[in-house]
TORPA-85929 format. One record per atom (N, C-alpha, C): atom name; x, y, z. Coordinates in Angstrom, 3 decimals. Atoms other than C-alpha are relative to their C-alpha. Layout:
<atoms>
<atom><site>CA</site><u>X</u><v>Y</v><w>Z</w></atom>
...
</atoms>
This chain:
<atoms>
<atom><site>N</site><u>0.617</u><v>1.284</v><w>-0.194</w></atom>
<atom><site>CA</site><u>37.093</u><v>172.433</v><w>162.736</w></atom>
<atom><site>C</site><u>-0.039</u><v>-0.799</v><w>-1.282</w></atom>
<atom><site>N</site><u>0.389</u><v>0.511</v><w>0.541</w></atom>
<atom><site>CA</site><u>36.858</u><v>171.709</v><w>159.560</w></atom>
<atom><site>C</site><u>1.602</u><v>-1.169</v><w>-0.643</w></atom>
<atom><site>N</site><u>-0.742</u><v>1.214</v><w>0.052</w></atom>
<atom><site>CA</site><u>40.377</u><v>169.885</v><w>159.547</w></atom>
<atom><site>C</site><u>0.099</u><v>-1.308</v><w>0.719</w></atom>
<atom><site>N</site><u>0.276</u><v>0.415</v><w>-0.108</w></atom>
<atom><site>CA</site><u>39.205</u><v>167.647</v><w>161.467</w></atom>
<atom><site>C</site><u>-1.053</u><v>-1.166</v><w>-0.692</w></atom>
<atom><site>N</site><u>0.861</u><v>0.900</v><w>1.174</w></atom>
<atom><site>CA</site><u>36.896</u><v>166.074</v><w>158.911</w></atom>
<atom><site>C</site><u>0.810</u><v>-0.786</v><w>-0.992</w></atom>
<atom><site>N</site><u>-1.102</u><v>0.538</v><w>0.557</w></atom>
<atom><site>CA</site><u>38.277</u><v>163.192</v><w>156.590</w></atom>
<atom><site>C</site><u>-1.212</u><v>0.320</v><w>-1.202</w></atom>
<atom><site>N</site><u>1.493</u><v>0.477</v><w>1.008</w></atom>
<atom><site>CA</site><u>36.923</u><v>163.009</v><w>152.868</w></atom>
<atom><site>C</site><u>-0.437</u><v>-1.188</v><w>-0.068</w></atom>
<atom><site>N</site><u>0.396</u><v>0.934</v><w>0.336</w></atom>
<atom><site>CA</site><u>34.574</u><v>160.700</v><w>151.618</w></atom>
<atom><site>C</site><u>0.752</u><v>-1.723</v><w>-0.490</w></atom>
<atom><site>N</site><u>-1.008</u><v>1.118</v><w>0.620</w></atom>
<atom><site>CA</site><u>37.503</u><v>158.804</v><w>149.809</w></atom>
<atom><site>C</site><u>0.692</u><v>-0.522</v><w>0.908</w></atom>
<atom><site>N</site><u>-0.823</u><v>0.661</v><w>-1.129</w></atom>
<atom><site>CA</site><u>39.399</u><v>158.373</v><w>152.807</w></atom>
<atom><site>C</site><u>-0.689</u><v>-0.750</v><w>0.815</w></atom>
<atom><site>N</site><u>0.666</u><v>1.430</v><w>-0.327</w></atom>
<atom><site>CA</site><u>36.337</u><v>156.616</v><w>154.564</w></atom>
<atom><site>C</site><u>0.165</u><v>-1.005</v><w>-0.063</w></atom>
<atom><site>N</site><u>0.228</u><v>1.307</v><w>0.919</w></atom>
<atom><site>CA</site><u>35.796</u><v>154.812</v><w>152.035</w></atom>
<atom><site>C</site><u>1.148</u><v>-1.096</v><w>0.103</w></atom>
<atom><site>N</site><u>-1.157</u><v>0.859</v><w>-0.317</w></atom>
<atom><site>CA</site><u>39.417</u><v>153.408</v><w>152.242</w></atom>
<atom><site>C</site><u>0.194</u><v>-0.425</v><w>0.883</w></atom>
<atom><site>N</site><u>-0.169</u><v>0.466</v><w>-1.269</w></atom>
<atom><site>CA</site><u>39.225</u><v>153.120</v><w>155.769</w></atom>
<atom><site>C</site><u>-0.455</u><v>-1.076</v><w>0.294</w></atom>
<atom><site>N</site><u>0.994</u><v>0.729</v><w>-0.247</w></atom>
<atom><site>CA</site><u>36.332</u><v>151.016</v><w>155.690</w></atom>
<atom><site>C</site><u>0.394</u><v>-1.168</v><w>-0.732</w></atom>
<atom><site>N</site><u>-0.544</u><v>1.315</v><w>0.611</w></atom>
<atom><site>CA</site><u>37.681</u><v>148.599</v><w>153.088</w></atom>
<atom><site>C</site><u>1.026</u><v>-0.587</v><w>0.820</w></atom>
<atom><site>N</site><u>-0.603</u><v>1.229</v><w>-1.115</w></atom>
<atom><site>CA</site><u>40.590</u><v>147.895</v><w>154.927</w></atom>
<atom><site>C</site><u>0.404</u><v>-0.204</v><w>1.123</w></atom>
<atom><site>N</site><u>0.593</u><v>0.781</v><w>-1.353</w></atom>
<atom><site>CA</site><u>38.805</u><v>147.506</v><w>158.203</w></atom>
<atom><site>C</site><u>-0.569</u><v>-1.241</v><w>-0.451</w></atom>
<atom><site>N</site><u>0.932</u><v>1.136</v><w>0.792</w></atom>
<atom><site>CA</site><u>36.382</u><v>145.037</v><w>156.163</w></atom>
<atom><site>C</site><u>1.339</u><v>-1.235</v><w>-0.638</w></atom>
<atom><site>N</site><u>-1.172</u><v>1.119</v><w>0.596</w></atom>
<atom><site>CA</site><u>40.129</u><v>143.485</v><w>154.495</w></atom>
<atom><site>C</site><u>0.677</u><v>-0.823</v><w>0.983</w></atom>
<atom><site>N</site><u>-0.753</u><v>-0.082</v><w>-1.742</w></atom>
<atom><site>CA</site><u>41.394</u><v>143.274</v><w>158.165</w></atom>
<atom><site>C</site><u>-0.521</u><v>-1.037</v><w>0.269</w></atom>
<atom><site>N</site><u>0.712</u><v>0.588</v><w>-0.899</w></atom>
<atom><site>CA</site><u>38.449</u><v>141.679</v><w>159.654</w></atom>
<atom><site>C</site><u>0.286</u><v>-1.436</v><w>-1.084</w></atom>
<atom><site>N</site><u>-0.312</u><v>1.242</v><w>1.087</w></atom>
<atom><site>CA</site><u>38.262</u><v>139.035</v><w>156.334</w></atom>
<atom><site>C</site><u>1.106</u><v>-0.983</v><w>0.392</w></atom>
<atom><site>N</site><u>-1.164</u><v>0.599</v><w>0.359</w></atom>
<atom><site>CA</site><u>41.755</u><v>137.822</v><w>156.799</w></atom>
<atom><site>C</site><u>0.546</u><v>-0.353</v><w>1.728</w></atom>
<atom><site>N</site><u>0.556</u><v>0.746</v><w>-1.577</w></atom>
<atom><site>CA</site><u>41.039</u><v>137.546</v><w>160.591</w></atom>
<atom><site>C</site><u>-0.728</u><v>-1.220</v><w>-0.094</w></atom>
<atom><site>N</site><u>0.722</u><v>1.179</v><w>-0.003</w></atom>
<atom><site>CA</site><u>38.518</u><v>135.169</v><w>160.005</w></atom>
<atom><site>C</site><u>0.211</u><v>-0.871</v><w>-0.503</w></atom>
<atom><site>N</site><u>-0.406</u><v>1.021</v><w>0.793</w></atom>
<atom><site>CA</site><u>40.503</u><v>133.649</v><w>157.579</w></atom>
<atom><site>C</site><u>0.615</u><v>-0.616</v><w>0.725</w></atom>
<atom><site>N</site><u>-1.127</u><v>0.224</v><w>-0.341</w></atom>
<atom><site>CA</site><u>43.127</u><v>132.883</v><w>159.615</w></atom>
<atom><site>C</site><u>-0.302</u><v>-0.513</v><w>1.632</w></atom>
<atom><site>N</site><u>0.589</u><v>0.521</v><w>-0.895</w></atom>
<atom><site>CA</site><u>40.789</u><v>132.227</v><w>162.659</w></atom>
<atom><site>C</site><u>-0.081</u><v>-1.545</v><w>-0.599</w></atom>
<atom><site>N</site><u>0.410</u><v>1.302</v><w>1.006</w></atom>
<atom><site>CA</site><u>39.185</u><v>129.472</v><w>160.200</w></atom>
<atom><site>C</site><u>1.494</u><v>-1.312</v><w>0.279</w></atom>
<atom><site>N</site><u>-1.130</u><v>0.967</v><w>0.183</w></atom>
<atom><site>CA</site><u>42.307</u><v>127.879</v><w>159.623</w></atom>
<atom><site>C</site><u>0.775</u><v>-0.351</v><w>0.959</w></atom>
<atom><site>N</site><u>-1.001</u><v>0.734</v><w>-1.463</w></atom>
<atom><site>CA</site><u>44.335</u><v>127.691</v><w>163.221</w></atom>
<atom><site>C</site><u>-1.634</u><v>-0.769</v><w>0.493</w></atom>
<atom><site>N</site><u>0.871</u><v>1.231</v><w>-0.163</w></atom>
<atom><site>CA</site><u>40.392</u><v>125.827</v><w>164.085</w></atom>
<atom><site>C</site><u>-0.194</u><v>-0.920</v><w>-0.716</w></atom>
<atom><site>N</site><u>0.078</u><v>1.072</v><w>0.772</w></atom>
<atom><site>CA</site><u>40.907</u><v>123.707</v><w>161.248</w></atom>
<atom><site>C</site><u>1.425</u><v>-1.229</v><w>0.582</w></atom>
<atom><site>N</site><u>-1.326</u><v>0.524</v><w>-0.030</w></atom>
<atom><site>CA</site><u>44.393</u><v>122.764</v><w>162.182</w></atom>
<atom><site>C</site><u>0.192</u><v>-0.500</v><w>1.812</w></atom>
<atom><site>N</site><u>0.354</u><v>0.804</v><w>-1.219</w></atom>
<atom><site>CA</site><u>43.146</u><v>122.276</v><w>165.708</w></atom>
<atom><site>C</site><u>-0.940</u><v>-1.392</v><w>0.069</w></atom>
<atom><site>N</site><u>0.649</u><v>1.448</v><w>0.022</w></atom>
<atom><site>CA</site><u>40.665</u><v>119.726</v><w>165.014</w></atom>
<atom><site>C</site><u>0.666</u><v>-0.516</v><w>-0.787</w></atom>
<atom><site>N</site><u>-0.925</u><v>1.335</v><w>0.158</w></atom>
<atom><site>CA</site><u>43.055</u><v>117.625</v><w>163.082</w></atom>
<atom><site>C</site><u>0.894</u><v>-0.623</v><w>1.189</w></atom>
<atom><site>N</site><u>-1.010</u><v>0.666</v><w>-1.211</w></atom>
<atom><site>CA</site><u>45.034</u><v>117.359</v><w>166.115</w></atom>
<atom><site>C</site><u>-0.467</u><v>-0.504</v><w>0.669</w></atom>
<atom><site>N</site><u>1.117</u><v>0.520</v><w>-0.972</w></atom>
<atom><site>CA</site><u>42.271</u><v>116.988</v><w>168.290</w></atom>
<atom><site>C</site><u>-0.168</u><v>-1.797</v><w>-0.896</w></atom>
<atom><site>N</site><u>0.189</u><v>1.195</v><w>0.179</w></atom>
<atom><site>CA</site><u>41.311</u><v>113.862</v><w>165.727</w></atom>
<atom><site>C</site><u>1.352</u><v>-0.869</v><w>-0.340</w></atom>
<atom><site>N</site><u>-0.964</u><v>1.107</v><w>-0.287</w></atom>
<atom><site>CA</site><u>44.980</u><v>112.519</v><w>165.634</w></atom>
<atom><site>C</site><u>0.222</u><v>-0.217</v><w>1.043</w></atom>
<atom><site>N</site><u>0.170</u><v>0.652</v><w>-1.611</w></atom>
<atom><site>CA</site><u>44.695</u><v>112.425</v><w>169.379</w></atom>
<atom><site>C</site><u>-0.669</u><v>-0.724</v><w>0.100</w></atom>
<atom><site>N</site><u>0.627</u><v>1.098</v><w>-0.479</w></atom>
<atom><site>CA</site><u>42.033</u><v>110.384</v><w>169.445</w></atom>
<atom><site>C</site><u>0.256</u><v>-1.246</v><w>-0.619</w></atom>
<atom><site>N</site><u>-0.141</u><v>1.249</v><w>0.939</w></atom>
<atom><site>CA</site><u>43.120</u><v>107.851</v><w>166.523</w></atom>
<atom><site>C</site><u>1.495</u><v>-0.675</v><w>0.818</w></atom>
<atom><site>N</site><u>-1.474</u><v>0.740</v><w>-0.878</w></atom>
<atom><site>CA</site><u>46.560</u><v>107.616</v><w>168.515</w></atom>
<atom><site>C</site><u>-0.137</u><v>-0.889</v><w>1.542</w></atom>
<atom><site>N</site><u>0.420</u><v>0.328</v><w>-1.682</w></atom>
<atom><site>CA</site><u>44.832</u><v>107.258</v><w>172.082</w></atom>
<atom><site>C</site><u>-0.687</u><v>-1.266</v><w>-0.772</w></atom>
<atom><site>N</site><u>0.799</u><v>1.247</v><w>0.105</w></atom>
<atom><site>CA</site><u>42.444</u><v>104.563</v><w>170.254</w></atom>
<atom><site>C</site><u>0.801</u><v>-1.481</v><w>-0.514</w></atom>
<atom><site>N</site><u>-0.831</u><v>0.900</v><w>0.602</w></atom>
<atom><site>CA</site><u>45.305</u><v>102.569</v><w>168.743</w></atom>
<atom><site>C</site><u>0.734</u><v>-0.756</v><w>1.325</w></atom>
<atom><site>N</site><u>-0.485</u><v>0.350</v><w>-1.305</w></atom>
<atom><site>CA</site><u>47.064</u><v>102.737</v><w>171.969</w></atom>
<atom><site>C</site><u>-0.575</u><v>-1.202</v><w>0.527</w></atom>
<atom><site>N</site><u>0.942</u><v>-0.027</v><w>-0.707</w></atom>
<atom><site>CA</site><u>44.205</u><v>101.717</v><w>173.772</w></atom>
<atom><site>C</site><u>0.046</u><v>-1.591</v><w>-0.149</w></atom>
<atom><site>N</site><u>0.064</u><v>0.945</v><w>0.626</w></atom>
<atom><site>CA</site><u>43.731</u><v>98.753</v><w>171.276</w></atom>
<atom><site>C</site><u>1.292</u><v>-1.060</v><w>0.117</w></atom>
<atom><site>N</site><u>-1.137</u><v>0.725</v><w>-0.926</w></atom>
<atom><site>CA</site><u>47.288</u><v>97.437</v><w>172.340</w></atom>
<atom><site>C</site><u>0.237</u><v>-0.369</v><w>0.887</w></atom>
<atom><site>N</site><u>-0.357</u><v>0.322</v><w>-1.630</w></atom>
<atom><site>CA</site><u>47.449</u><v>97.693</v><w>175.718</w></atom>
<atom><site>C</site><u>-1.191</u><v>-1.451</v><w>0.541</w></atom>
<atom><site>N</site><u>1.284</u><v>0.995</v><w>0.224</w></atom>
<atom><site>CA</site><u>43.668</u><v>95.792</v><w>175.338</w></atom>
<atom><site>C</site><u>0.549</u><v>-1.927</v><w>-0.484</w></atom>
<atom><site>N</site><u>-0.176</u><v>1.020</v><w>0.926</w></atom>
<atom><site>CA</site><u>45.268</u><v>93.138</v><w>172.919</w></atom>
<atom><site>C</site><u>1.567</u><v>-0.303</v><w>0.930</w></atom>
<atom><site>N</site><u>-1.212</u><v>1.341</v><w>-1.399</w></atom>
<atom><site>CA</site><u>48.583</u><v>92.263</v><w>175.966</w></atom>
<atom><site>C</site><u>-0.557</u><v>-0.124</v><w>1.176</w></atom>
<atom><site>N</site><u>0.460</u><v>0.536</v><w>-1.120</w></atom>
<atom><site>CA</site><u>46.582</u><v>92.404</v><w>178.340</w></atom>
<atom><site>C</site><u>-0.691</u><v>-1.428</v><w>0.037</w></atom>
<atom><site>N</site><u>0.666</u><v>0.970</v><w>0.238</w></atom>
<atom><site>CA</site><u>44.463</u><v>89.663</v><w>177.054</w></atom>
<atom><site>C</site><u>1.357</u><v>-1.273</v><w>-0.147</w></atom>
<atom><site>N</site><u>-1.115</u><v>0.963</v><w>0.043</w></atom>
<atom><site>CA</site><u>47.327</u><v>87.719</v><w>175.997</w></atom>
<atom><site>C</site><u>0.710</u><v>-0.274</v><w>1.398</w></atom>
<atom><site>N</site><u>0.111</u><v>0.596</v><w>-1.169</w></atom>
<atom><site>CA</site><u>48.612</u><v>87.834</v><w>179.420</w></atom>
<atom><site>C</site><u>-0.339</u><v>-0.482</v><w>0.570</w></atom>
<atom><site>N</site><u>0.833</u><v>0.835</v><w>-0.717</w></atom>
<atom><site>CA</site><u>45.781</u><v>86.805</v><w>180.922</w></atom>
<atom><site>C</site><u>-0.213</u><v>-1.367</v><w>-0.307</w></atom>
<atom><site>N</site><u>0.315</u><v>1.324</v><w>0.405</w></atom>
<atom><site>CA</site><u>45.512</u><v>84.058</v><w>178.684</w></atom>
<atom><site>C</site><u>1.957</u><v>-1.328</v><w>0.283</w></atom>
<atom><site>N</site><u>-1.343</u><v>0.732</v><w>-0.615</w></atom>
<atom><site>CA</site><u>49.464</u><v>82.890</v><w>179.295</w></atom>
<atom><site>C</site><u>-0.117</u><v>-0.164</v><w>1.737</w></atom>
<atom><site>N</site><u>0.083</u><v>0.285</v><w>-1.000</w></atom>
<atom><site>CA</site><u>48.702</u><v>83.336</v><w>182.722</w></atom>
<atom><site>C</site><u>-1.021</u><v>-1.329</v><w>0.684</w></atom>
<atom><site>N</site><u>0.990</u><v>0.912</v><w>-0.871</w></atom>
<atom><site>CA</site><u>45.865</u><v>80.889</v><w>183.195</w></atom>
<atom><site>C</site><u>0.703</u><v>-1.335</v><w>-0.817</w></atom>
<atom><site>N</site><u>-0.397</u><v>1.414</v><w>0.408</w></atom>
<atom><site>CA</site><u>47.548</u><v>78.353</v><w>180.886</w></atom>
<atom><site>C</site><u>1.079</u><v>-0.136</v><w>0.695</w></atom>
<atom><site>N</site><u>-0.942</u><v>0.372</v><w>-0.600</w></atom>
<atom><site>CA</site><u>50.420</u><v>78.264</v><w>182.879</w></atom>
<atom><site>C</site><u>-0.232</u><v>0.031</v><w>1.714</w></atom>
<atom><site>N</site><u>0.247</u><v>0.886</v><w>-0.759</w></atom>
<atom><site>CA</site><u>48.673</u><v>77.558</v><w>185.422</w></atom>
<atom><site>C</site><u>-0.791</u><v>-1.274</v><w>0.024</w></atom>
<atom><site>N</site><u>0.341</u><v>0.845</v><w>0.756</w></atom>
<atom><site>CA</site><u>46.485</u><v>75.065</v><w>183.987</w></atom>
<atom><site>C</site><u>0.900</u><v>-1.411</v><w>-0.327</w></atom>
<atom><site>N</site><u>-0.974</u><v>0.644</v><w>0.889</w></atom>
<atom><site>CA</site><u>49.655</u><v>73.365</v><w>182.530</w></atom>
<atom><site>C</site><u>0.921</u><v>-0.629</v><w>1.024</w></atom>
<atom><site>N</site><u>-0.480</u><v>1.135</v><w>-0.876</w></atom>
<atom><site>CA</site><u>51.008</u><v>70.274</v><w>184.623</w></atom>
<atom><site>C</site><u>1.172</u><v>0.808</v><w>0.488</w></atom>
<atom><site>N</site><u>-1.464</u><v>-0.608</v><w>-0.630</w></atom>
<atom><site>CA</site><u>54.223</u><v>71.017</v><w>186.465</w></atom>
<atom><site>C</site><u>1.311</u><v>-0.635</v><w>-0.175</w></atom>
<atom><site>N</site><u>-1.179</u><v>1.393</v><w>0.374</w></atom>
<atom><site>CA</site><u>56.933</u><v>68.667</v><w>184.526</w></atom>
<atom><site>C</site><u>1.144</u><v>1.279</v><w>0.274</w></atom>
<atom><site>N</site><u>-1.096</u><v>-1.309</v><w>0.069</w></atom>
<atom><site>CA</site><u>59.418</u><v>72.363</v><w>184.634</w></atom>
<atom><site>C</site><u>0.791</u><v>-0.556</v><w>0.992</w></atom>
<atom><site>N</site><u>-1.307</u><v>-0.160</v><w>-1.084</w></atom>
<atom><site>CA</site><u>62.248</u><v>72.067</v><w>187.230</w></atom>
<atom><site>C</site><u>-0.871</u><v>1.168</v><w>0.859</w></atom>
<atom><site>N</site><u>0.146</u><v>-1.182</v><w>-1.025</w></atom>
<atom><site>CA</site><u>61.236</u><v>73.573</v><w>190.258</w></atom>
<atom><site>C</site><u>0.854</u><v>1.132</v><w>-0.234</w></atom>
<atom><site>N</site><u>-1.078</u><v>-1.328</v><w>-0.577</w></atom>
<atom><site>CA</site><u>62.636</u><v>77.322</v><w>191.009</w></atom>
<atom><site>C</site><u>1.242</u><v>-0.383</v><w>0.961</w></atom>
<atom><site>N</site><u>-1.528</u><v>0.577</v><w>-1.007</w></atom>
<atom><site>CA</site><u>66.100</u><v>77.229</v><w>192.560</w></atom>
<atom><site>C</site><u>-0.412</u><v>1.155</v><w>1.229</w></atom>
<atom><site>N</site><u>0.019</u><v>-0.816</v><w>-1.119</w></atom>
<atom><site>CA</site><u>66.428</u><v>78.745</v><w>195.764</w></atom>
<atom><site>C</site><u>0.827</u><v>1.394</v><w>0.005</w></atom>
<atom><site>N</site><u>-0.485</u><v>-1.793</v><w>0.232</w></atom>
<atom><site>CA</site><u>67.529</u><v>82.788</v><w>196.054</w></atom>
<atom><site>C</site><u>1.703</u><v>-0.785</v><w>0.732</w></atom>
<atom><site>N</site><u>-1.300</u><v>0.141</v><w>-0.775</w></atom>
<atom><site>CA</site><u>70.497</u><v>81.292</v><w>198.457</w></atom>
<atom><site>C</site><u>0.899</u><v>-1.406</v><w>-0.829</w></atom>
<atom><site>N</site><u>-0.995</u><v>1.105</v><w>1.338</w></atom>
<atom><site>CA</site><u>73.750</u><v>79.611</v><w>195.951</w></atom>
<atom><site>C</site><u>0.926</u><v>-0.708</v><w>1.442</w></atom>
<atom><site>N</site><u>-1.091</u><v>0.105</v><w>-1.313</w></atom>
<atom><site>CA</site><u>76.105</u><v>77.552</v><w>198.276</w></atom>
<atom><site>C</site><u>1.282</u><v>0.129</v><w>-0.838</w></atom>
<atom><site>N</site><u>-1.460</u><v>-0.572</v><w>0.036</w></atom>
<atom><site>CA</site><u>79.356</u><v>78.276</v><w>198.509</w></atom>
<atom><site>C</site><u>0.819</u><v>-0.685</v><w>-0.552</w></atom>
<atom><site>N</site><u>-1.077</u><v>0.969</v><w>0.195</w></atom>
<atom><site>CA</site><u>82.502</u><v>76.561</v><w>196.973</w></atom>
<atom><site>C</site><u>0.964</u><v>0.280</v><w>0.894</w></atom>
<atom><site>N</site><u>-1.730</u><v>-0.592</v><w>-1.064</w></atom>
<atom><site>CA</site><u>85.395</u><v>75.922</v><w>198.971</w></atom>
<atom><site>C</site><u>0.697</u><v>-1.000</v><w>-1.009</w></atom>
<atom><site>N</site><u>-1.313</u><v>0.616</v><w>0.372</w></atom>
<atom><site>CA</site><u>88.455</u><v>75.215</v><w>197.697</w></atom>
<atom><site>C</site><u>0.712</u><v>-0.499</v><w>0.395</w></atom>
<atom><site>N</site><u>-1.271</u><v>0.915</v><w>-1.206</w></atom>
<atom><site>CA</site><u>90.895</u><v>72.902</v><w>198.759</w></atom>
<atom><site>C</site><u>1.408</u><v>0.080</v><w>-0.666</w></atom>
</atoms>
């Protein structure tokens, strides 16, 4: 039985690098959640920029849209979808 037993020194080593193990786990935890919340906050700076565009033509549309209707009617009417025909002689 008694090869079964480790010495003291070999614990001891065991235990450090379980303890070096776990460290460099957490390190490395640490850092893929660091490298997630940057992404997380360039998602939102990209979604808010977006956001801020789509905001800033929409408005502009709206505002071309009411001035053109607003805005007398001197234009040339629309032509009709149907062209007539040429004939040749």
């Amino acid at each position: 039985m008694s090869g079964s037993r480790i010495s003291p020194e070999e614990a001891q080593l065991r235990a450090q690098s379980k303890a070096t193990l776990a460290a460099q786990r957490r390190a490395d935890a640490q850092t893929a959640l660091e490298a997630l919340r940057a992404e997380q906050i360039a998602v939102r700076e990209r979604t808010a920029r977006l956001r801020a565009l789509r905001l800033a033509k929409e408005a502009a549309d709206a505002e071309a849209a009411s001035a053109s209707q607003t805005a007398p009617s001197s234009a040339k009417p629309a032509k009709s979808g149907a062209r007539r025909r040429r004939i040749s002689a």
